[in-house]
C-alpha positions as CSV (number, residue, x, y, z in Angstrom):
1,X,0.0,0.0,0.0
2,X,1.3,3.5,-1.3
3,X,1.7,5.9,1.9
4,X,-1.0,7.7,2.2
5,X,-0.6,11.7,4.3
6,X,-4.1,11.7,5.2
7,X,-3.3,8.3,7.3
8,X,-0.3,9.1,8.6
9,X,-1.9,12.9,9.6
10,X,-5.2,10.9,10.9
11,X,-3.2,7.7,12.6
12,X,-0.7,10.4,14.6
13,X,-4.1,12.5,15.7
14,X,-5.8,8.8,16.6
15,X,-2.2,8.1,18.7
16,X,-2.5,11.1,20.6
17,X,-5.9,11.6,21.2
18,X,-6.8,8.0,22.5
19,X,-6.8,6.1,25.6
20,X,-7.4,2.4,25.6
21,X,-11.1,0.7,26.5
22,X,-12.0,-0.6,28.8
23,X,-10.7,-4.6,29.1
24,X,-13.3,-7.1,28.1
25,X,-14.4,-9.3,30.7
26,X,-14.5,-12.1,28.7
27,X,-11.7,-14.3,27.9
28,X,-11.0,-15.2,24.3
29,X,-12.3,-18.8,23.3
30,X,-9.8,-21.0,22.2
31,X,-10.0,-22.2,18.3
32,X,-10.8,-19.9,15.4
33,X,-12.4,-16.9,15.9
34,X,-13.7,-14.6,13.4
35,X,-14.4,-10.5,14.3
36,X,-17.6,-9.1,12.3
37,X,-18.5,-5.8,12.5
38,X,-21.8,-4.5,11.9
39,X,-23.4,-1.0,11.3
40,X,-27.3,-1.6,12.1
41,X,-29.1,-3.8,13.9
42,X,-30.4,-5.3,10.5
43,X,-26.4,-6.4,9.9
44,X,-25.9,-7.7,13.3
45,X,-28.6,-10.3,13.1
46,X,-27.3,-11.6,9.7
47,X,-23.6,-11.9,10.9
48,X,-25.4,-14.0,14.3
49,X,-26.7,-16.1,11.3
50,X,-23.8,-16.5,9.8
51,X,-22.0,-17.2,12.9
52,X,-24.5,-20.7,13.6
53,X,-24.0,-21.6,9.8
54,X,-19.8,-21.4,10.4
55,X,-20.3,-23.2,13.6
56,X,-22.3,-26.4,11.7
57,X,-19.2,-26.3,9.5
58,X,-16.5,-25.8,12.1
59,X,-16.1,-27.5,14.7
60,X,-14.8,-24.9,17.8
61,X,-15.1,-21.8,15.6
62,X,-16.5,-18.2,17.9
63,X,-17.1,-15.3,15.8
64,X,-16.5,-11.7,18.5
65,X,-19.4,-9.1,16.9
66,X,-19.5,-5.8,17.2
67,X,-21.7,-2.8,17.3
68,X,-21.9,0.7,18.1
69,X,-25.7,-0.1,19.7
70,X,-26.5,-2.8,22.1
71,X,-25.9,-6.8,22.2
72,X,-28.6,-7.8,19.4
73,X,-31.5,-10.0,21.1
74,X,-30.4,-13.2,19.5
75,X,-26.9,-13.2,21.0
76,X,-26.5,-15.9,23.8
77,X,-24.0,-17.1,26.2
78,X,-24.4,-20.5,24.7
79,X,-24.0,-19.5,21.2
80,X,-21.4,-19.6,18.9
81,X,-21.2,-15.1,19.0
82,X,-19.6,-13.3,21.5
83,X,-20.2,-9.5,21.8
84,X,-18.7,-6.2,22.6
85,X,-19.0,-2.5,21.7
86,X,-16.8,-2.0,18.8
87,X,-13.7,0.2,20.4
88,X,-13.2,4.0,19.5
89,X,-10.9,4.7,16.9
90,X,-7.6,5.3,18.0
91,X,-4.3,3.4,18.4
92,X,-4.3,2.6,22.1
93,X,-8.1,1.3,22.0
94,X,-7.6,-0.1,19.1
95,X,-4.3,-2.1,19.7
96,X,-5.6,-3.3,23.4
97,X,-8.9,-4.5,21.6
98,X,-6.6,-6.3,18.9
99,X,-4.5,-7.7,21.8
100,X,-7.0,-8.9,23.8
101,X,-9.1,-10.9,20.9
102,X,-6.8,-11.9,18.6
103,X,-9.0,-12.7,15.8
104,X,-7.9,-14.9,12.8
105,X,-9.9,-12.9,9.9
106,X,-12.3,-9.6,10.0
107,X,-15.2,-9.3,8.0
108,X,-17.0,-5.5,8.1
109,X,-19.8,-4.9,7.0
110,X,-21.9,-2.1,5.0
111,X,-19.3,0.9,5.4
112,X,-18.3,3.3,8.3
113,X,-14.6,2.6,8.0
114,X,-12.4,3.2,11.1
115,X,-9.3,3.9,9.9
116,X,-7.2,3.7,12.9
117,X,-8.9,0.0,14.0
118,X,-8.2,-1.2,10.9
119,X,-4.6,-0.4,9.8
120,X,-4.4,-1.9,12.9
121,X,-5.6,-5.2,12.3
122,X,-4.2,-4.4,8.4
123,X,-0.9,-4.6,10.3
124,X,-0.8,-7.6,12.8
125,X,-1.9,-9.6,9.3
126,X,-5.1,-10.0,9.8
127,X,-6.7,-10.4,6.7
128,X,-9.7,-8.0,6.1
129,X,-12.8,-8.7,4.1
130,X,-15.8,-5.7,3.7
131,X,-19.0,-7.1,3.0
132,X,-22.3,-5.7,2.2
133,X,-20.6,-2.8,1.0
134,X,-23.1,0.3,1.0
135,X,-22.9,3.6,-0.2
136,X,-25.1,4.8,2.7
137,X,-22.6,3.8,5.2
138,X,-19.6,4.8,2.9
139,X,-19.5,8.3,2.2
140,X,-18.3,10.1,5.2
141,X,-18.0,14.2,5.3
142,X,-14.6,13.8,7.4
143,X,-13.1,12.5,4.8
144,X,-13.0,15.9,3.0
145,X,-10.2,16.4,5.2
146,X,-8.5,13.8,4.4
147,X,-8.6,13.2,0.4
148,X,-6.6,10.3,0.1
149,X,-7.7,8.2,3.0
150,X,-10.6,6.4,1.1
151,X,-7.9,4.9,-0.7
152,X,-5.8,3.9,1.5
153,X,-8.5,2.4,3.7
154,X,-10.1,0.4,0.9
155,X,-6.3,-0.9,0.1
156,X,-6.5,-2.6,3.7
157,X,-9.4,-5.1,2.3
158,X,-8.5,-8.7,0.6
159,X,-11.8,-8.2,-1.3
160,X,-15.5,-6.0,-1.3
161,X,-18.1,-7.2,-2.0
162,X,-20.9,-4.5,-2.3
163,X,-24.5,-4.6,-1.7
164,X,-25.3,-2.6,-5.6
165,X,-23.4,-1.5,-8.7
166,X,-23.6,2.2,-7.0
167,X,-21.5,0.9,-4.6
168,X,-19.4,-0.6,-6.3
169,X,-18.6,2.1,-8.8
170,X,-18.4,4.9,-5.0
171,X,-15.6,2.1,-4.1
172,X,-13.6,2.5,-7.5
173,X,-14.0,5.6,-7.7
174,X,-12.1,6.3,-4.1
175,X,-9.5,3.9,-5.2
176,X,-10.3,0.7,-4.3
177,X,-8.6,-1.9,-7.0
178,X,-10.8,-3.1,-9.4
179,X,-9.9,-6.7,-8.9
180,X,-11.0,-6.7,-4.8
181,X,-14.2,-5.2,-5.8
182,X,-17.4,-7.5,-6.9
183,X,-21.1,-7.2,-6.7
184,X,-23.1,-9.9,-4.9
185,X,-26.2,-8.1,-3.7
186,X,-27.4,-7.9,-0.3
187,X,-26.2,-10.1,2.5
188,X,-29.3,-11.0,3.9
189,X,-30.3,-14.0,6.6
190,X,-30.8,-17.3,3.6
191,X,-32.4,-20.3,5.4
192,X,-31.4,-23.6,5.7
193,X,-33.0,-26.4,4.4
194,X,-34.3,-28.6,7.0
195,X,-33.7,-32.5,7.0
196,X,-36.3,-34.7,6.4
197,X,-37.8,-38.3,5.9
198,X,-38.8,-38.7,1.8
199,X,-40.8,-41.8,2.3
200,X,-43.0,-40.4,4.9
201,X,-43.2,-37.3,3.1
202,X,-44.1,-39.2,0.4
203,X,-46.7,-41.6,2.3
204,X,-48.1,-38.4,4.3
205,X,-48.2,-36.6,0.7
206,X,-50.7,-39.3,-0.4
207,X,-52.6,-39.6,2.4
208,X,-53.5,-36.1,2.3
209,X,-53.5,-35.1,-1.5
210,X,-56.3,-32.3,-2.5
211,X,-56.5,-31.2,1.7
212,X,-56.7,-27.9,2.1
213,X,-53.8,-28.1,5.0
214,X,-52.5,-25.4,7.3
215,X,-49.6,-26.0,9.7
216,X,-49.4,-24.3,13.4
217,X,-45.7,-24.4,14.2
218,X,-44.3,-24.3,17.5
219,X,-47.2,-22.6,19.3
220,X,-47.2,-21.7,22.8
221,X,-50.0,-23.0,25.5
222,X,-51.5,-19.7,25.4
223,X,-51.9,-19.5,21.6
224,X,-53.8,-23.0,21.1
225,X,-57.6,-21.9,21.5
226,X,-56.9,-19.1,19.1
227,X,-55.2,-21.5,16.3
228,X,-58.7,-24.0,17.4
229,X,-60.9,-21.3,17.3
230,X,-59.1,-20.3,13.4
231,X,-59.3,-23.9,12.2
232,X,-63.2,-24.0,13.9
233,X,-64.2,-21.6,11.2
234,X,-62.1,-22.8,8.6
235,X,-63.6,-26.2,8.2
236,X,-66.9,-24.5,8.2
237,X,-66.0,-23.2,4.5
238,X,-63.7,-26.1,3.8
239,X,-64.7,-29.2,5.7
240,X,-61.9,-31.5,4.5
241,X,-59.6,-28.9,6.3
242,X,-56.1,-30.3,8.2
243,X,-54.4,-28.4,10.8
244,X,-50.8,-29.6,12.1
245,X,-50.1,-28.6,15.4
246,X,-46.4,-28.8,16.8
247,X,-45.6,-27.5,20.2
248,X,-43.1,-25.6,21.0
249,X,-42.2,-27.2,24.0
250,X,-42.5,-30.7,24.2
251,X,-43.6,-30.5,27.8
252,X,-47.0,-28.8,26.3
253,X,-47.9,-31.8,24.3
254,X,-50.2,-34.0,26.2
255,X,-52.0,-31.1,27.9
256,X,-52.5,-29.9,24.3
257,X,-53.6,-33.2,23.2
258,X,-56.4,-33.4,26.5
259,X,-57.5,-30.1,25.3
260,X,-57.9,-31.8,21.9
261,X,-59.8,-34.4,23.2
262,X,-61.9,-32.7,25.2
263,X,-63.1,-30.3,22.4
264,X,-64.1,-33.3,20.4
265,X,-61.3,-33.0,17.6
266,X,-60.5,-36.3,15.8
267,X,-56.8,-36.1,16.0
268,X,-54.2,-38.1,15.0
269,X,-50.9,-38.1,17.4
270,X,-47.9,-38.6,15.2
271,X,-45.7,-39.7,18.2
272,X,-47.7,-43.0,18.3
273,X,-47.4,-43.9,14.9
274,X,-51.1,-42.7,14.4
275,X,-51.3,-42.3,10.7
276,X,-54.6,-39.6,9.3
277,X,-57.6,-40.9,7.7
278,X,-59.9,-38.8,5.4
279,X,-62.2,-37.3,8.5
280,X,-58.7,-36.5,10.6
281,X,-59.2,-33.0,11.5
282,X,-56.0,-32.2,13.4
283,X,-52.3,-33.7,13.6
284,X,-50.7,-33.4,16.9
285,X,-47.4,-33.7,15.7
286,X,-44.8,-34.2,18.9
287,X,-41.8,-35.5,17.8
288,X,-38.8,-32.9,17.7
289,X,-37.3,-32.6,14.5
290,X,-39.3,-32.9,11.5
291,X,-40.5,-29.6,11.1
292,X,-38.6,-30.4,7.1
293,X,-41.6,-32.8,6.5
294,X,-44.3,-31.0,8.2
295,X,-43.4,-27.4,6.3
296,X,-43.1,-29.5,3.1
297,X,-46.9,-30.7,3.5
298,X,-48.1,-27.4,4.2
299,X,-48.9,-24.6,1.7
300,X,-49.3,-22.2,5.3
301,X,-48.1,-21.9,8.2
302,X,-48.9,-19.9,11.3
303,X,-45.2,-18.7,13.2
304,X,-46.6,-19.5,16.8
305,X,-44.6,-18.1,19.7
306,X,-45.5,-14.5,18.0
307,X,-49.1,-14.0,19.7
308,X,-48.1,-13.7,23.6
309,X,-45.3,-11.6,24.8
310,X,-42.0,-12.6,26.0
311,X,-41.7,-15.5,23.5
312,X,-39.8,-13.1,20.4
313,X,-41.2,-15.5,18.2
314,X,-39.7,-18.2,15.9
315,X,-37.5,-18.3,12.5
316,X,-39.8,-17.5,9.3
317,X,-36.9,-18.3,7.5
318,X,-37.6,-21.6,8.1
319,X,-41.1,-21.9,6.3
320,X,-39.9,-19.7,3.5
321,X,-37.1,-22.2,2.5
322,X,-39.8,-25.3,1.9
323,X,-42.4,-23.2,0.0
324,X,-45.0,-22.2,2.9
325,X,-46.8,-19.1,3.2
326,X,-46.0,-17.7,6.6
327,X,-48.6,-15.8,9.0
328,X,-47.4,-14.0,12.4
329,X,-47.8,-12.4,15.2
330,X,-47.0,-9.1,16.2
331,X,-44.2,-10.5,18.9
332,X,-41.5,-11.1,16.9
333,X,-38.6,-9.1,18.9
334,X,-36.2,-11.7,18.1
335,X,-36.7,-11.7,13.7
336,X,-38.5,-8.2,13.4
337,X,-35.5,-7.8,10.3
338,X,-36.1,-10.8,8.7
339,X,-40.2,-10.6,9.1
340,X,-40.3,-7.4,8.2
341,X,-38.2,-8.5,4.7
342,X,-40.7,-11.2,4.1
343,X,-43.7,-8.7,4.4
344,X,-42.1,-6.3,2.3
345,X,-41.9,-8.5,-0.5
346,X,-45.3,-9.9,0.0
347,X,-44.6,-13.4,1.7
348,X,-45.7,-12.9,5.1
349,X,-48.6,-11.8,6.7
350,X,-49.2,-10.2,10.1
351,X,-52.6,-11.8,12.3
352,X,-53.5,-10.4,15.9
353,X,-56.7,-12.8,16.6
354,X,-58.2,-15.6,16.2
355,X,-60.6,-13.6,13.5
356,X,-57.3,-12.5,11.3
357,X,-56.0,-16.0,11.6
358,X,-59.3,-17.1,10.7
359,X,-59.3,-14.4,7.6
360,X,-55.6,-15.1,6.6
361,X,-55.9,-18.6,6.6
362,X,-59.2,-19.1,4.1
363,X,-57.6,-16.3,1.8
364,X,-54.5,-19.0,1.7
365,X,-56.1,-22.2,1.6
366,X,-56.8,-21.6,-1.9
367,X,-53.9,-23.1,-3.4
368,X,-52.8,-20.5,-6.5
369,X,-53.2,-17.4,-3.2
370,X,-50.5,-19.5,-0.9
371,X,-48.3,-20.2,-4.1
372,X,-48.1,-16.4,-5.1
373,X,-46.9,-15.8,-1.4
374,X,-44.8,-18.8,-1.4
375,X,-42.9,-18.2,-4.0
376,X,-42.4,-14.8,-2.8
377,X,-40.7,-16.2,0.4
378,X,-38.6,-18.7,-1.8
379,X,-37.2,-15.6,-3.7
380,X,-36.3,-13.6,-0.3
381,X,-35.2,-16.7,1.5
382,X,-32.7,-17.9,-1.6
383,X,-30.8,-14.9,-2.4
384,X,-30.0,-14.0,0.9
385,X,-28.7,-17.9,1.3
386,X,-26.5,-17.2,-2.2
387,X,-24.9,-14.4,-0.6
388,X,-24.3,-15.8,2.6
389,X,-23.3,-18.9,0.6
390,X,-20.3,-17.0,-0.9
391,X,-18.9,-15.3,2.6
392,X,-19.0,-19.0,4.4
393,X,-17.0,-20.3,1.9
394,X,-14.5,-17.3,1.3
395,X,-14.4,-17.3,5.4
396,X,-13.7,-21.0,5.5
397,X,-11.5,-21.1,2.8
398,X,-9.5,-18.5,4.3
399,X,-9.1,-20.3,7.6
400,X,-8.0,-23.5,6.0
401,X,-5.1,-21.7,4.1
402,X,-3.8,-19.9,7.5
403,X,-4.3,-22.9,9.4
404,X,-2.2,-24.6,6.5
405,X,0.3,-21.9,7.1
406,X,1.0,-22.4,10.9
């Protein structure tokens, strides 16, 4: 990298004007560990994503994330993230953060470059990688000042990859080579596809060709009567109607299925082999892990843990990846991003009560209304895993060649 005054003027001001953090009070883990940086809150929950993807792949692998705002909700001490606030940006915080954490490989994401933090990583060889590259977050009036630090911040990173062509042409146009630079789009939460069983899919599939069927997944106690009451008036309009409950806690399920009973439902309990006939009205289905074959059967699906408070609901990504429709509920703390992305783009749909359930869910029954919002969540749900695709395998690739190196 050419020397570059504005760095040198900006790096001597960071030196002198700076005062190390404050020292973490965590330790840091042993095995790989990856530092992300991310600018929002929308970033944050996209690197935690990324994060549980590296760690199916790596066995021991941490990634340290870090924000200007708060800890993201999804962040816990049993997780494969650690998190901090990012340091200020000058030399002694910088160098004592470094120190501490020791990360392998830096991935930053969307923009707001801190120059001092990263000529410091830039110079204990740690290789640099800016994601999600945005134009929002990259223009910065400072840098008026400093007319040739753009480039000589940009010349840190082993490769950008930037969220649109604007961006990309804003990154050449500071200086950054043309060979580090490519468009990939946004990096957005993808799903995963789930595992599942193909002969029973295939069995259930036959069982229950031309059923209208709607799926209930991982509901709460408190939600049940509101998914009965739905279903109720459902099968009043289509009588050959299917609802598949699954608990979210396991715990719930033979209170759940008393309720069931009690209420006169003919149910079928999938934990005791109980296969459904042409008058089953409702699945209980109670074995953890095969929510890939019950999304799979179902066109719709109803988020549960989104209708009481406290629960932050559950993953839409999830149903989007195996072609359902997805209604929530309005506490969705935990995935308000990602929701709100499937909304946007006309895949999900928020319910309050048993009567919007109730109003969602014959709209969707019909099959070409679910398909139109189905395939909307396939779109959202398959170019943010393309994206996300590309980072794991840069990341992983990366820490196989400096592994090979030690």
């Amino acid at each position: 990298m050419s020397r570059s005054l504005s760095l040198a003027a900006y790096l001597a001001y960071a030196r002198r004007a700076g005062r190390p953090g404050d020292v973490p009070d965590q330790p840091r883990p042993q095995g790989p560990l990856i530092w992300a940086h991310a600018v929002d809150a929308a970033r944050a929950d996209t690197l935690v994503h990324l994060a549980e993807r590296l760690a199916s792949q790596r066995r021991g692998l941490r990634l340290l994330l870090t924000t200007s705002g708060a800890a993201p909700a999804r962040v816990s001490t049993s997780g494969p993230v650690l998190w901090q606030p990012v340091p200020e940006d000058n030399l002694p915080a910088a160098e004592a953060f470094l120190a501490h954490w020791r990360p392998d490989i830096c991935v930053w994401t969307g923009g707001d470059l801190r120059p001092a933090l990263l000529i410091c990583a830039s110079r204990q060889r740690i290789p640099l990688y800016l994601v999600d590259a945005d134009e929002t977050y990259l223009e910065r009036a400072s840098w008026r000042w400093f007319p040739d630090m753009p480039r000589a911040v940009l010349g840190l990173f082993t490769e950008i990859l930037t969220r649109t062509e604007t961006a990309a042409r804003l990154v050449r146009r500071f200086g950054a080579p043309e060979r580090i630079v490519s468009v990939t789009g946004p990096f957005q939460e993808g799903a995963m596809i789930l595992p599942y069983n193909s002969s029973e899919r295939e069995e259930m599939a036959g069982l229950l060709r031309s059923r209208p069927i709607w799926l209930a997944s991982q509901i709460q106690r408190a939600e049940l009567e509101t998914v009965l009451e739905a279903h109720r008036e459902v099968s009043r309009l289509a009588h050959r109607s299917l609802l598949i409950i699954v608990p979210d806690l396991n715990d719930d399920r033979n209170e759940i299925r008393a309720i069931l009973n009690l209420q006169g439902w003919r149910t079928s309990v999938w934990s005791e082999g109980e296969l459904p006939s042409e008058t089953t009205q409702v699945i209980l289905a109670d074995t953890p892990g095969e929510m890939g074959l019950w999304y799979r059967l179902a066109p719709v699906t109803f988020m549960g843990s989104s209708l009481v408070s406290g629960q932050h609901g559950r993953d839409p990504n999830e149903p989007a990846a195996h072609g359902s429709a997805i209604l929530y509920g309005p506490n969705v703390g935990r995935y308000l991003n990602r929701y709100s992305r499937y909304a946007e783009a006309g895949a999900a749909r928020i319910i309050r009560d048993s009567q919007t359930l109730t109003a969602a869910v014959q709209r969707l029954i019909a099959p070409d209304q679910a398909a139109v919002m189905a395939h909307a969540a396939w779109d959202v749900a398959s170019k943010g895993a393309a994206v996300t695709d590309r980072i794991q395998d840069m990341l992983l690739d990366r820490l196989d060649r400096l592994e090979a190196e030690k």
